[in-house]
N, C-alpha and C positions, 0 to 999 in steps of 0.2 A: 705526624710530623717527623720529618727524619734531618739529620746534620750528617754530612761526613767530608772528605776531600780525597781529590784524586791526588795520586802521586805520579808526576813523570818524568825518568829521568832522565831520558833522551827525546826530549821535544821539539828538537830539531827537524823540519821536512825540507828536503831539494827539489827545488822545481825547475824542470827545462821544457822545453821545447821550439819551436818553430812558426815562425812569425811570416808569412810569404817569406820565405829564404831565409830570413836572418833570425839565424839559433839564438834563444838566451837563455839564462843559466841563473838560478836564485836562490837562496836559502832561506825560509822560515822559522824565525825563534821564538816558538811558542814559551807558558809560563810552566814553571815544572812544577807546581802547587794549585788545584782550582779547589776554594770550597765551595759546596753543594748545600743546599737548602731546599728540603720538598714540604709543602703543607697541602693538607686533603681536606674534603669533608664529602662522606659516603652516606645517602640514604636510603636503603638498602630494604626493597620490598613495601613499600608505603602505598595500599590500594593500588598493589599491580606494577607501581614505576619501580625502575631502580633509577640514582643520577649520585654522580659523581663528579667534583670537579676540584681539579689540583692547580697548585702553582709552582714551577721549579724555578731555581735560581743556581746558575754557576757563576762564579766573580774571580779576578784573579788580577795581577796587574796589566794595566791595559786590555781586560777583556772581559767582557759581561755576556750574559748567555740568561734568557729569562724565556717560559714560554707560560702557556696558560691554556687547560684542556676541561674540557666540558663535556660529559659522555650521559644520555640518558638509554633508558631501554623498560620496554614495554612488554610486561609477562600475559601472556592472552594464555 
């Protein structure tokens, strides 16, 4: 289990480009603060498998970020 947050202080990104001809021009304000939340659980060597499967969590205002990984593997 891990806790921690990002910091950013410049989370601003510009975006431009070209639309058939017509240029546009944008800017992006992300959040300058995301916390992170990872949980695991590893069973590691059980009759040959190993498996692994986490869950992450970033959150922030207006912005959620979640995934969910599942990894096994097979020792011959």
């Amino acid at each position: 289990m891990g806790v921690g947050a990002s910091l950013l202080p410049d989370s601003a990104a510009t975006i431009s480009g070209d639309l058939g001809g017509i240029p546009f021009y944008g800017t992006y304000y992300g959040p300058n603060v995301i916390a992170q939340v990872e949980a695991g659980l590893q069973l590691y060597k059980v009759a040959g498998w190993e498996m692994r499967m986490d869950y992450r969590l970033s959150a922030a205002t207006a912005f959620l970020s979640q995934s969910l990984g599942l990894r096994a593997a097979w020792h011959f």
